[in-house]
C-alpha positions in Angstrom: 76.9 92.3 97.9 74.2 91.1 95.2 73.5 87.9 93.5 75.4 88.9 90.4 78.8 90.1 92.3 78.7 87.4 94.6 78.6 84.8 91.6 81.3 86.8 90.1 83.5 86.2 92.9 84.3 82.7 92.3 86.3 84.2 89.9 88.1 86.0 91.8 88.4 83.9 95.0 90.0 81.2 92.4 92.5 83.7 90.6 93.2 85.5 94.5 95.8 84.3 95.9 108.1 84.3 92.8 111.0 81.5 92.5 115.0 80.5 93.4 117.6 79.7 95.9 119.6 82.4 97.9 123.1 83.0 97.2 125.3 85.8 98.6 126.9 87.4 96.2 130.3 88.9 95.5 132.5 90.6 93.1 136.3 90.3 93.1 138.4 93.1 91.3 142.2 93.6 92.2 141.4 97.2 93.7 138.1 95.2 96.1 139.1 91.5 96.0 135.6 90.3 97.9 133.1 93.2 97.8 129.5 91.6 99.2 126.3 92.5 97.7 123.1 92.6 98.6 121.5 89.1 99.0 118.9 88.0 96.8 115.1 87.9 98.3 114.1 85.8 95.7 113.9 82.0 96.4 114.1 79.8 93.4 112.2 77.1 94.1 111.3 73.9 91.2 107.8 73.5 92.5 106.4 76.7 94.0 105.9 79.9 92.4 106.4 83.5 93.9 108.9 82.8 96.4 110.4 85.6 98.7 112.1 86.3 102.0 111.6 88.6 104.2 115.1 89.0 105.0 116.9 92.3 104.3 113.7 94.9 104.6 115.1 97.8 106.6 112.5 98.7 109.1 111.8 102.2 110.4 114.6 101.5 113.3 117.4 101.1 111.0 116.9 97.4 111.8 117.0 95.0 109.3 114.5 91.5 109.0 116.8 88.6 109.3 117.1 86.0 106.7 116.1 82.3 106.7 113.3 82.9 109.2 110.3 84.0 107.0 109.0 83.0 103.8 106.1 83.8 101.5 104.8 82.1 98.2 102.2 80.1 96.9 100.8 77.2 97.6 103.1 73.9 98.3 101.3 71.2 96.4 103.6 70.9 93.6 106.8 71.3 96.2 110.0 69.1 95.2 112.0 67.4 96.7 114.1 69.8 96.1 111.8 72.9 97.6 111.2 70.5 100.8 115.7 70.7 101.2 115.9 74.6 100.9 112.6 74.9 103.5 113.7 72.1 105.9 117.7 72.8 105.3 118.1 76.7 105.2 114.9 77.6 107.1 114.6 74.8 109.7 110.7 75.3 108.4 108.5 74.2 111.8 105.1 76.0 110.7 103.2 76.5 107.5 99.8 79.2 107.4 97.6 78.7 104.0 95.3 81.4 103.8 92.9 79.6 101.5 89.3 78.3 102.0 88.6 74.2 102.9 87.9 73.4 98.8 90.7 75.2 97.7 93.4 73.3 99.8 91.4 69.9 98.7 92.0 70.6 95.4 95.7 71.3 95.6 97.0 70.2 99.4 100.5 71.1 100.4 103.1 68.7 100.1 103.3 67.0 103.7 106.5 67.9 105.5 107.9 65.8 108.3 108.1 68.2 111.5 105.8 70.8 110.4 102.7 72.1 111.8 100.0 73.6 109.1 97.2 75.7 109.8 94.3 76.2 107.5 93.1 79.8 108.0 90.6 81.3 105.1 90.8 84.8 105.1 88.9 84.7 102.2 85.4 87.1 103.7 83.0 84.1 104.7 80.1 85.4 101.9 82.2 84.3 99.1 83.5 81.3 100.4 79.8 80.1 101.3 78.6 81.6 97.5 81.4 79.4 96.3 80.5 76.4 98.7 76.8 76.5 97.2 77.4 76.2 93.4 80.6 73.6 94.1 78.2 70.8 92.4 76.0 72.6 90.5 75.9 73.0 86.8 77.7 76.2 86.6 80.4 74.9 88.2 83.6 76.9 87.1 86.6 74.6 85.8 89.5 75.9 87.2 92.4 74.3 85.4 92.5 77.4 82.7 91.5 80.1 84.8 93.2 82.4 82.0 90.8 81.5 79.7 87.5 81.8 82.2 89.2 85.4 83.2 89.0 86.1 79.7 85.8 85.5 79.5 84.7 88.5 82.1 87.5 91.2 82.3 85.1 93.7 80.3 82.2 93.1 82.7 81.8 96.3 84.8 80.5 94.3 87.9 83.7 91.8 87.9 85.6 95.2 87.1 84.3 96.6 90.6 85.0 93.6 92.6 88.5 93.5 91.3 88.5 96.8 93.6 86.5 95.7 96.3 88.1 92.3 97.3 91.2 93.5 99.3 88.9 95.7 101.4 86.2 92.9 102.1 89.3 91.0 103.2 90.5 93.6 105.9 87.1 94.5 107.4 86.1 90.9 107.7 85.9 89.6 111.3 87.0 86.4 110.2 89.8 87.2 108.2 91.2 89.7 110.9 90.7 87.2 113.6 92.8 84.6 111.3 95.8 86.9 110.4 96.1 87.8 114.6 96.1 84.3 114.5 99.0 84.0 112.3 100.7 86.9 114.3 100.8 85.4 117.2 102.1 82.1 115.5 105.1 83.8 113.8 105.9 85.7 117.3 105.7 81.7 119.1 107.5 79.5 116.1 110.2 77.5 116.9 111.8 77.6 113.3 111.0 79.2 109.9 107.4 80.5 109.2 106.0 79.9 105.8 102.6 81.2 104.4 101.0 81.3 101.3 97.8 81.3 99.7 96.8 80.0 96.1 99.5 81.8 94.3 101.1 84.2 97.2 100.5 87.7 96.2 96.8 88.5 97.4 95.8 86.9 101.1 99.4 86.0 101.4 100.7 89.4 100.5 98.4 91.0 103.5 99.8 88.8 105.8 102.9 90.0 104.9 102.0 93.3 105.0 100.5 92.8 108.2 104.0 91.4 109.7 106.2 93.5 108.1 104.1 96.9 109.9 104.2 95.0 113.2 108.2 94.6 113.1 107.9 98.3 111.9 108.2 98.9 108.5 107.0 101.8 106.5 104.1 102.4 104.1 106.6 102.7 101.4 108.7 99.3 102.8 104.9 97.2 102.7 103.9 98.7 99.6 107.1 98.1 97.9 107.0 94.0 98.7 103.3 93.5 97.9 104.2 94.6 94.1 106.7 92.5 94.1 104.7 89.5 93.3 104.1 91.2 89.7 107.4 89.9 89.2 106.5 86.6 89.5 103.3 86.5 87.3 104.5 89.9 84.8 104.4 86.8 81.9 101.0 85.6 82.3 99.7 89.5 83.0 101.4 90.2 79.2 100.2 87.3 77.4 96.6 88.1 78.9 96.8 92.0 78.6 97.8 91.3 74.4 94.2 89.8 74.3 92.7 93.0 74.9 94.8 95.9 73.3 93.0 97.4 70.7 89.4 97.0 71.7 86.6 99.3 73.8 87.7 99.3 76.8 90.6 98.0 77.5 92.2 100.1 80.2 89.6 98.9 82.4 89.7 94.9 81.3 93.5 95.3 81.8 93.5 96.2 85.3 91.0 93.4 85.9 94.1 91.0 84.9 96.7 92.7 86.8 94.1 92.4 89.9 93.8 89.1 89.3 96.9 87.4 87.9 99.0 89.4 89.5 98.4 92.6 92.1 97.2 96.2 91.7 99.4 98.7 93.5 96.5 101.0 93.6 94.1 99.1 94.9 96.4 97.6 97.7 97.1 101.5 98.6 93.7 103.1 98.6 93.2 99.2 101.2 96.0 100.6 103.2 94.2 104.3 103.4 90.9 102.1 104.4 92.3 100.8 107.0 93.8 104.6 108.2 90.5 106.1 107.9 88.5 103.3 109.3 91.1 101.8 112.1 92.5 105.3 113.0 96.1 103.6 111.7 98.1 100.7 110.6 99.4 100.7 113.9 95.8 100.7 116.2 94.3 98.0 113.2 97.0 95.6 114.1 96.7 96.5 118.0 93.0 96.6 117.7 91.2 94.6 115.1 94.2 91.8 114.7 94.7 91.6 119.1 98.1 91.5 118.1 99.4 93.8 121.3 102.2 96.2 121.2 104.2 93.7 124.0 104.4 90.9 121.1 105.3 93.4 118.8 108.0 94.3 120.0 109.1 90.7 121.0 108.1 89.6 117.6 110.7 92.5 116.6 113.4 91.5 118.9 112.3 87.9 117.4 113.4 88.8 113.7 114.7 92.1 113.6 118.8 92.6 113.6 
């Protein structure tokens, strides 16, 4: 990684990394007085954006995830008192993984739950956090309260256009990062109560972790693919209002897949990560066996754990 890219990557290690309470519901007609529908993934929460269960996925078994085990958003540092109720309440929440780097958890820290257990794991590939580290007092220090505005400011630069590709795969071939989401593996498989992760805004770092669980309870390419997106839901606003900018002008395709990569996610560059890791790791399968030490023994407790 040069100079240039690796300054460029504060931008996107600060963008990197959806929102409600579950209900089950029904619908009552005089021919099917009570007929259940599929409960909501979505968690609606005041405080935290990009909320989502895990509950419901059908795995490649015919088994489903259970609810009120596993969570996923973003970060917890503007969580309610409200958002604390539905974690400790519905999910009995014991553990909390936050896949962001020391400075970004000092700059927003998760709300402190009694009785759960956080652990700090930066996944973020070591280079950029140590570029980042380096220029955190310097002049060219980047402000990131409007980071719509700085992203503005670079979406037509070819070199931040390339890392917008190239971040997901640093991520997965970093020793580091794989060594952290094992970690978090085998912390999900031991958890007393509900896991929750996140990252800065749960879709990037937090969206391969989830990834990462949902192929070790045995989920599908299509199943993994089709929850990463989901985050777009979450952020589609904020890609919009961005993406308006830049209609019209030279080059625009390309500057607006630089803010769906970063505001919210890119399908395609999460699937041509997933084919990295087939071509590189042999399989999903041997990467999460091999790479992430996560054997296939605490697989399958992990899916006899969450899977009914």
């Amino acid at each position: 990684m040069t100079k240039t890219i690796t300054k460029k990557a504060i931008l996107a290690v600060a963008l990197v990394c959806g929102v409600s309470v579950f209900t089950a519901c029904t619908s009552v007609s005089e021919d099917n007085p009570v007929q259940p529908q599929p409960r909501e993934r979505a968690v609606h929460f005041e405080g935290v954006d990009n909320g989502r269960d895990m509950g419901g996925l059908v795995m490649q078994d015919g088994r489903t995830v259970r609810f009120d085990m596993l969570v996923r958003s973003a970060n917890l540092s503007e969580a309610t008192d409200a958002d604390v109720a539905i974690l400790k309440g519905r999910y009995q929440l014991t553990d909390v993984y936050d896949f962001r780097f020391d400075a970004e958890a000092a700059a927003a820290p998760d709300r402190v739950i009694d009785g759960v257990t956080y652990s700090l794991l930066s996944t973020m590939p070591a280079v950029m956090v140590q570029e980042i580290a380096s220029r955190s007092s310097g002049s060219d220090k980047i402000d990131t309260r409007d980071m719509g505005t700085l992203l503005m400011k670079y979406v037509f630069n070819p070199e931040v256009q390339a890392l917008a590709k190239l971040l997901y795969p640093a991520i997965v071939t970093d020793p580091q990062s794989q060594s952290y989401y094992g970690e978090f593996l085998r912390g999900v498989l031991k958890a007393k109560g509900g896991v929750l992760w996140h990252c800065s805004h749960g879709k990037d770092r937090a969206g391969l972790a989830a990834a990462f669980l949902l192929a070790a309870l045995g989920a599908d390419r299509e199943v993994i693919v089709e929850d990463f997106y989901l985050s777009n839901e979450s952020y589609a606003a904020k890609v919009e209002a961005l993406s308006a900018q830049v209609r019209g002008k030279e080059g625009a395709d390309e500057a607006i897949a630089v803010i769906q990569a970063m505001v919210g996610v890119s399908r395609e560059n999460f699937e041509t990560t997933l084919d990295l890791i087939d071509q590189k790791y042999g399989s999903m399968s041997q990467y999460i066996e091999n790479q992430l030490g996560f054997s296939k023994e605490e697989q399958q407790q992990l899916r006899q754990k969450y899977l009914e």
